[in-house]
MISE-586077 format. One line per 4 residues: number of its first residue (from 1); their letters; for each residue x, y, z of C-alpha. Coordinates in nm, 2 decimals, decimal comma. Example, Ala and Ser with C-alpha at 12.3 -4.5 7.8 and 13.67 -1.06 7.14 Angstrom:
1> as> 1,23:-0,45:0,78  1,37:-0,11:0,71
***
This chain:
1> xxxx> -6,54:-5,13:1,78  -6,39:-5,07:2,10  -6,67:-4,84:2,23  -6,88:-5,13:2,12
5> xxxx> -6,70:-5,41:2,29  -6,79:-5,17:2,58  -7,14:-5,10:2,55  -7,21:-5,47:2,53
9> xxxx> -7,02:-5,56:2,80  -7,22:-5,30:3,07  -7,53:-5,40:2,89  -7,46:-5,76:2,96
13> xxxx> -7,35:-5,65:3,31  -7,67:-5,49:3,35  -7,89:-5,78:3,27  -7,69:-6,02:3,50
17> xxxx> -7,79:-5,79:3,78  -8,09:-5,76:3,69  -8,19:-6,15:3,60  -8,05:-6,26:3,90
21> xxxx> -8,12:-6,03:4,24  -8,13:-6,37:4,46  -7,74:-6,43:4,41  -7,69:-6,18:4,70
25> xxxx> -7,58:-6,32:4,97  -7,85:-6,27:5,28  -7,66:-6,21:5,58  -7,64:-6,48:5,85
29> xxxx> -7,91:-6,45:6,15  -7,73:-6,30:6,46  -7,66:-6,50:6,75  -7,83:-6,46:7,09
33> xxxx> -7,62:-6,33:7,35  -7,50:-6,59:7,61  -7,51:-6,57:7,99  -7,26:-6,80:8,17
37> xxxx> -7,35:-6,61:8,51  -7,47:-6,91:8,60  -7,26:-7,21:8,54  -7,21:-7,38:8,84
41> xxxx> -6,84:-7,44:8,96  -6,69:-7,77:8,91  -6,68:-8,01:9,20  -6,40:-8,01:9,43
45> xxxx> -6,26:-8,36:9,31  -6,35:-8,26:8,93  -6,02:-8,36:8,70  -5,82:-8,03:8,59
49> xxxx> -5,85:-7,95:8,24  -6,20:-8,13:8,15  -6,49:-7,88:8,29  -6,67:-7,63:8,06
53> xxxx> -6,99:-7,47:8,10  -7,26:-7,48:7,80  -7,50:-7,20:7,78  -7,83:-7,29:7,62
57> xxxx> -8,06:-7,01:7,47  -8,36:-7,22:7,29  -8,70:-7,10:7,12  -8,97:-7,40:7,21
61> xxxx> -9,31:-7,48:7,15  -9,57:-7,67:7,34  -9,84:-7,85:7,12  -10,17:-8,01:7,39
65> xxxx> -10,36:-8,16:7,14  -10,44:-7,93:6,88  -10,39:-7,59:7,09  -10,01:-7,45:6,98
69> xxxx> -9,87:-7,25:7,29  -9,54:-7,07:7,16  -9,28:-7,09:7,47  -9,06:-6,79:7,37
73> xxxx> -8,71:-6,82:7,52  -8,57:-7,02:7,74  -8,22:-6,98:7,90  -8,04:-7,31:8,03
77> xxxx> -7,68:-7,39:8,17  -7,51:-7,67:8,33  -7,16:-7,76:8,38  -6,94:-8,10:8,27
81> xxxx> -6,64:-8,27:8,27  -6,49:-8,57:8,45  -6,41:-8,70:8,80  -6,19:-8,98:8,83
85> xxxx> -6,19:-8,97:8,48  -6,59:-9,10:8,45  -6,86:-8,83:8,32  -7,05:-8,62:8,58
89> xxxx> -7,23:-8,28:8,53  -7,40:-8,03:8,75  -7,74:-7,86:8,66  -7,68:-7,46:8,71
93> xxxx> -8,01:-7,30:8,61  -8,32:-7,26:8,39  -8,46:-6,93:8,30  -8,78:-6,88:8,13
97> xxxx> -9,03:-6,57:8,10  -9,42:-6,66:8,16  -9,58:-6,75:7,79  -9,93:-6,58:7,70
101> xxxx> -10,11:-6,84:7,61  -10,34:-6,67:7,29  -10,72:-6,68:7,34  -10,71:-6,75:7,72
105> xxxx> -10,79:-6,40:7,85  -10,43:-6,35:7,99  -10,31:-6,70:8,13  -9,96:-6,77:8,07
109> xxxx> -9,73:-7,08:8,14  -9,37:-7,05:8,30  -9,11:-7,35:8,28  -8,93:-7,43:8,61
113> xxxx> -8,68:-7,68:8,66  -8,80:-8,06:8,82  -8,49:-8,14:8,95  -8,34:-8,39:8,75
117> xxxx> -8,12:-8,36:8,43  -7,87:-8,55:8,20  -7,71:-8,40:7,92  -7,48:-8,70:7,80
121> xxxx> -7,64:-8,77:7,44  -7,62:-9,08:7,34  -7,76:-9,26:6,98  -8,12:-9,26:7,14
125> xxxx> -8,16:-8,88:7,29  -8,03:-8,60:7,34  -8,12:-8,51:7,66  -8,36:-8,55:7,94
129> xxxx> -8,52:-8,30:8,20  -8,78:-8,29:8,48  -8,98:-7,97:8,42  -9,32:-7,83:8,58
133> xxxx> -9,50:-7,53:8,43  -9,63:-7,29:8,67  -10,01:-7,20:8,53  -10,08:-6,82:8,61
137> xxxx> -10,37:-6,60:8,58  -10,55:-6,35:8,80  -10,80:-6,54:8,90  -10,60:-6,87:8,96
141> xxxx> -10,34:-6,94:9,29  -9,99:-6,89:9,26  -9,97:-7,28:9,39  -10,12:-7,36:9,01
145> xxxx> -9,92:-7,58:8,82  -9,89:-7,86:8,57  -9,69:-8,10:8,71  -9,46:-8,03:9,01
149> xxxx> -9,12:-8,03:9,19  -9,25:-8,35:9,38  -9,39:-8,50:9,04  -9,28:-8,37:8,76
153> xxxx> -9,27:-8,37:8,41  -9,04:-8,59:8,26  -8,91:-8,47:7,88  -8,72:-8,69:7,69
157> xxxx> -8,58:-8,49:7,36  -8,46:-8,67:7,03  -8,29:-8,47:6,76  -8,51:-8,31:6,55
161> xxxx> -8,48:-8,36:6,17  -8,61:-8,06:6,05  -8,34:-7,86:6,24  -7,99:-8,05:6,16
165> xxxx> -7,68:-8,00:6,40  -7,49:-7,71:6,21  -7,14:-7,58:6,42  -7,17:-7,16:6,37
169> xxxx> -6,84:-7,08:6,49  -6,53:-7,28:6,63  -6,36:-6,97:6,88  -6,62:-7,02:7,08
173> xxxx> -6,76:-7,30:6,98  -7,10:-7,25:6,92  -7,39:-7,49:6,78  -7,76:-7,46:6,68
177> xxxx> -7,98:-7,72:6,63  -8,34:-7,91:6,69  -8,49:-8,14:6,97  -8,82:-8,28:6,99
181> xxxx> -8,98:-8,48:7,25  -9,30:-8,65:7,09  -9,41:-8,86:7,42  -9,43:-8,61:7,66
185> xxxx> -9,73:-8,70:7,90  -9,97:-8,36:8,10  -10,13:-8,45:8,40  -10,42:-8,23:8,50
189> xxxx> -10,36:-7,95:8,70  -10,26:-7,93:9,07  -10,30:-7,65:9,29  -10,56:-7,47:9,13
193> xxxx> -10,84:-7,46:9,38  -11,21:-7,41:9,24  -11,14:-7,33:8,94  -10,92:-7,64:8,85
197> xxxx> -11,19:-7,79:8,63  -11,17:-7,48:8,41  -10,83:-7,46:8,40  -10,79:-7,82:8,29
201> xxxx> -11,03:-7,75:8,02  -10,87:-7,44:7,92  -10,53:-7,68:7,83  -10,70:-8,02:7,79
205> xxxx> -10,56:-8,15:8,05  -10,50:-8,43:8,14  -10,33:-8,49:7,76  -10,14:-8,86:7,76
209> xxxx> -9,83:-8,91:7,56  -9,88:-8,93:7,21  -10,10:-8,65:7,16  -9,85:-8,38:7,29
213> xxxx> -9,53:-8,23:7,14  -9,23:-8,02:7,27  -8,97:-7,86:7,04  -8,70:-7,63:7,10
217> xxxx> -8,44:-7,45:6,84  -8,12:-7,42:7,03  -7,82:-7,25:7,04  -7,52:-7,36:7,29
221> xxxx> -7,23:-7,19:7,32  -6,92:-7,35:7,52  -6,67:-7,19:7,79  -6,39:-7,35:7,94
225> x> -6,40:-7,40:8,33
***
């Protein structure tokens, strides 16, 4: 009976393993690795004690119509804390390889920071920043761009549903989640020289808001100044 009682229970042992492989526990994705070389330093009348740097490394997408141009990664950081006890922030930098953009015989698009930024969320955004994308290709100027320092793009990002705010670990604090900006507006190309009209056609540019979308998966990790 005993050797019985035993038989059954590997058998039964067996089958659970068997009837239910998904139960294994996939490991977590691993997180990027974060740069904080280039956090800007606090002001010189910032508050003690209320300064930390975040550390953005995001995956985005650029959607023109109905042409999908995958962004690949894009490094951010900025500084914040208080002075005389009321909010402030300083930009630090934005980092972001050129994009191939697919069936365009080599041209790629490179994000560059407008000069202007605000990371306070608040129940409307999440965020706001002044970009330009420098437009490359052999046959086009280095001057190509869409949008520019002097006018640039202005991206207003809104959480994004489909990628909740999740905390992955409190020492450091670190956070992934979704933004979306659904109103972005392209102007046509500047810079381009004779072949502007083709490049412009290339991206249908110019694209008005509504018919353009920019998302980005971000993590942020946080480090005390």
């Amino acid at each position: 009976m005993r050797r019985l009682l035993a038989a059954t229970a590997a058998a039964l042992t067996a089958a659970a393993f068997l009837a239910f492989p998904g139960h294994a526990s996939a490991a977590p994705p691993p997180l990027p690795d974060f740069d904080f070389s280039a956090c800007p330093t606090p002001p010189a009348n910032a508050d003690p004690g209320t300064w930390r740097c975040e550390a953005f490394v995001s995956q985005g997408v650029l959607t023109i119509g109905d042409r999908e141009i995958p962004l690949g990664e894009m490094r951010l950081t900025f500084s914040e804390g208080k002075v005389a006890g009321k909010y402030a922030q300083v930009f630090g930098d934005l980092r972001h390889a050129p994009a191939r953009i697919r069936g365009t015989f080599g041209a790629s698009l490179q994000l560059k920071y407008g000069g202007y930024s605000d990371f306070q969320s608040n129940d409307e955004r999440r965020g706001e920043l002044d970009l330009y994308a420098a437009l490359r290709h052999p046959l086009l100027p280095k001057e190509c761009t869409v949008g520019t320092l002097a006018a640039p793009l202005h991206s207003v990002v809104k959480d994004d549903p489909a990628v909740p705010f999740e905390v992955i670990s409190q020492n450091p604090t670190t956070v992934k989640f979704g933004v979306v900006d659904s109103q972005l507006a392209l102007p046509a190309t500047t810079g381009c020289g004779p072949l502007a009209p083709a490049a412009d056609q290339l991206l249908g540019l110019p694209s008005p808001s509504g018919r353009n979308t920019f998302k980005q998966v971000t993590y942020v990790q946080f480090k005390p100044l």
